[in-house]
Every structure is written in C-alpha cells, then in structure tokens.
N, C-alpha and C positions, 0 to 999 in steps of 0.2 A: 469562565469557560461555559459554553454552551452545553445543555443536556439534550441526549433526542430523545422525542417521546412517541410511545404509541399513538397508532392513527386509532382509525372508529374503525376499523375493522383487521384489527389487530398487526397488520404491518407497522414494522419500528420506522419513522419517518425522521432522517437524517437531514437536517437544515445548513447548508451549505454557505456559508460567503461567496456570491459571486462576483469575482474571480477567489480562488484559493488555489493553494498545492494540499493535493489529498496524498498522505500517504498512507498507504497499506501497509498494513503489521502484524508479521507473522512467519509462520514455518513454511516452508516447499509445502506445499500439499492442501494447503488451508483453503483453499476454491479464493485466491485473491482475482486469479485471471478472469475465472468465470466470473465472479461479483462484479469487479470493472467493466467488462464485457457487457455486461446485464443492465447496469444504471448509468453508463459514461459513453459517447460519442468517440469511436476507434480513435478518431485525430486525438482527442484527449489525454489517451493512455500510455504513458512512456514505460515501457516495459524494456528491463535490463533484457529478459532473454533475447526479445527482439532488436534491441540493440548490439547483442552481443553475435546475432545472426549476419549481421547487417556487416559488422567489423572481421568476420571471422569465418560466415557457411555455416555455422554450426551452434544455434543458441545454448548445447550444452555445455561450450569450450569457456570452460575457467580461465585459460590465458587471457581470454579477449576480456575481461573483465575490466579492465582499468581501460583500456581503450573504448567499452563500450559504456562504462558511468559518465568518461571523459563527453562522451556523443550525449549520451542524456541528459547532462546536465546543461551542455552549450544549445542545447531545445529546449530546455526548461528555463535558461533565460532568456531565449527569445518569446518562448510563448509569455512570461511574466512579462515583459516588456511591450507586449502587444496585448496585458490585460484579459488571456486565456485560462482558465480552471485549466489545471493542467494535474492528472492521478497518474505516481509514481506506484507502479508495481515492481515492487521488489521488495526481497524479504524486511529490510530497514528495521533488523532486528540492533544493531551496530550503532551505540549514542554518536559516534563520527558521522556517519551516515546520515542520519535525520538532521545534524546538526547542520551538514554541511547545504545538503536542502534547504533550510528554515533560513540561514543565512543567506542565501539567496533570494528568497521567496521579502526577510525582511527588507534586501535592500530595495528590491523593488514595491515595497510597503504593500505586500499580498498577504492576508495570513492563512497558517498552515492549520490541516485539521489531519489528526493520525487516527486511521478505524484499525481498529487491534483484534486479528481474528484469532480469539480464542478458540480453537477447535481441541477436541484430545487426540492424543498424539493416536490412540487407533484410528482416529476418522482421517488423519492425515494420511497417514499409512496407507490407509485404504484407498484414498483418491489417488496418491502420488500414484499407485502400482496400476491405478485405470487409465492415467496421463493417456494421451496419444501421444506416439513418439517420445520426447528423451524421459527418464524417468531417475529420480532422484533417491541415492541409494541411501536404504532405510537407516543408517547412522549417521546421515547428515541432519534429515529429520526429527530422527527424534535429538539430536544436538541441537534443533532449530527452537526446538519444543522450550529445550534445557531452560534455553537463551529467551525466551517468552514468560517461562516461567521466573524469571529472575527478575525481568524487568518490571512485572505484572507488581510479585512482591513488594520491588522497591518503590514502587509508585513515580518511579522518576520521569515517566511521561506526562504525568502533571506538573511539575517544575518546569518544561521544555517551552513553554508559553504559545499551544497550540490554542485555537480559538474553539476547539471539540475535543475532546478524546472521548472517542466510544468503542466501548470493551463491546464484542457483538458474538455471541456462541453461535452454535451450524444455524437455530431457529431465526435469528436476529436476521442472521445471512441468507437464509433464503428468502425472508420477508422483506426486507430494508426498501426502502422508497427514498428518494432522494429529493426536495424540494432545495431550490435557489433562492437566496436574496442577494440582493444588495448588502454590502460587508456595514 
C-alpha cells in the first residue's frame, strides 16, 4: 500500500495510479464534494447525489437510491473500460459498497484508492448545516460518524486490497495535492 507524503511546502501530496477508482470515505458533511471538486476534473466525479438527481429531480430522495448507484455504477464501468480515473463520491461508509466498486474496478484490472475523511463529527455538523440546498439531518451524521468510527478502529480498509488508504483530518483536506502516475 502506498503512503502519501508531505510536499516541501507542507501540502499532503496524494500519488495516484493513473487510471484508478478513488473512493471517498466518510460522513454527510465531511467536505467530500468540495475536495473532489477541488483536485478532480467534473467528468471525473460520480456522485450518488447527482445521480440520484438525475433519476428522481431531487438529489436528496432516498428512494432514488438504488436506481441512481444502479446509473453510477453502469459509468463507472464504462469509464474503467475506456481506462478513466474515475472518484466515487459517496459516503462508501458500507464494506458492500466499496466492495461492490473494487470488484468492478478489479475486473477491469484498475486499482482502487479509499481517501477516509476523518473530520469530527462538530466539523461535520457544522458544514452539513452550511450545505446549499438539501441538508442532511443531524442523526444521520453523526450515525455516519458512528460508522467511521468503527471502521477506522477495525482497520478493515487495510485488508480491502486498495493501492492507498489515506486517513486525511480537515488540515490534510484542505492541503491535499494530487499527483498521477502510471499504476
């Protein structure tokens, strides 16, 4: 598993395999959007809420949920197939969830890197309630938190046979620089 490391002027510099599937991991609220947004090319970014927009009018309808993973995932295997980095935004708090990605991502022999935003459950709190538009109520959050913190403990995203796992606090997250290579 690869480590990121500090650059020379203290941004964390995240080494990439180009192509990979990034997943983001984390609670509602953990600034995954904005970090995607910030280091990743729009076409790049498969976000459940925007797919769930896409299937339904409404990114915050829950029902649309299984219709709109269904949509991101049949783009996530086209983008693998056509050899695209392709960053999953969504919480991918859920060992089914990552798993069902990484299996994808293996058949098409891409590997997977999970960035784990550790934020505390106030900072999330705090952002979720600044969202624009839909806004994610405070016990799903810190449920999100729960569930971050369990997984963190168990260390079981080391076992998942991701080519990165980097734990990244708010400081990581607003510094992060992303370099590419060749996998």
């Amino acid at each position: 598993m690869a480590v990121p490391r500090p650059a020379t002027q203290g941004a964390l510099v995240l080494e990439l395999p180009d192509p990979c599937v990034v997943l983001l991991v984390g609670p509602a609220g953990a600034g995954k959007t904005t970090f995607a947004r910030r280091l990743f090319a729009s076409e790049e970014i498969l976000s459940s809420d925007a797919f769930r927009a896409l299937v339904s009018g409404d990114e915050a309808d829950q029902r649309a949920t299984r219709r709109a993973f269904a949509m991101l995932n049949r783009t996530l295997v086209r983008r693998l197939a056509d050899g695209l980095l392709s960053v999953v935004d969504a919480t991918n708090l859920e060992r089914h969830a990552r798993r069902a990605i990484a299996t994808r991502a293996a058949a098409a022999r891409v590997p997977t890197v999970a960035l784990v935003f550790d934020v505390p459950l106030r900072t999330a709190l705090a952002r979720n309630r600044l969202r624009p538009g839909r806004r994610v109520p405070d016990a799903v959050v810190a449920m999100h938190r729960g569930m971050l913190d369990r997984l963190l403990d168990g260390g079981s995203l080391d076992g998942e046979g991701h080519a990165l796992v980097a734990v990244l606090d708010p400081v990581a997250l607003d510094s992060a620089v992303v370099r590419r290579s060749p996998p």
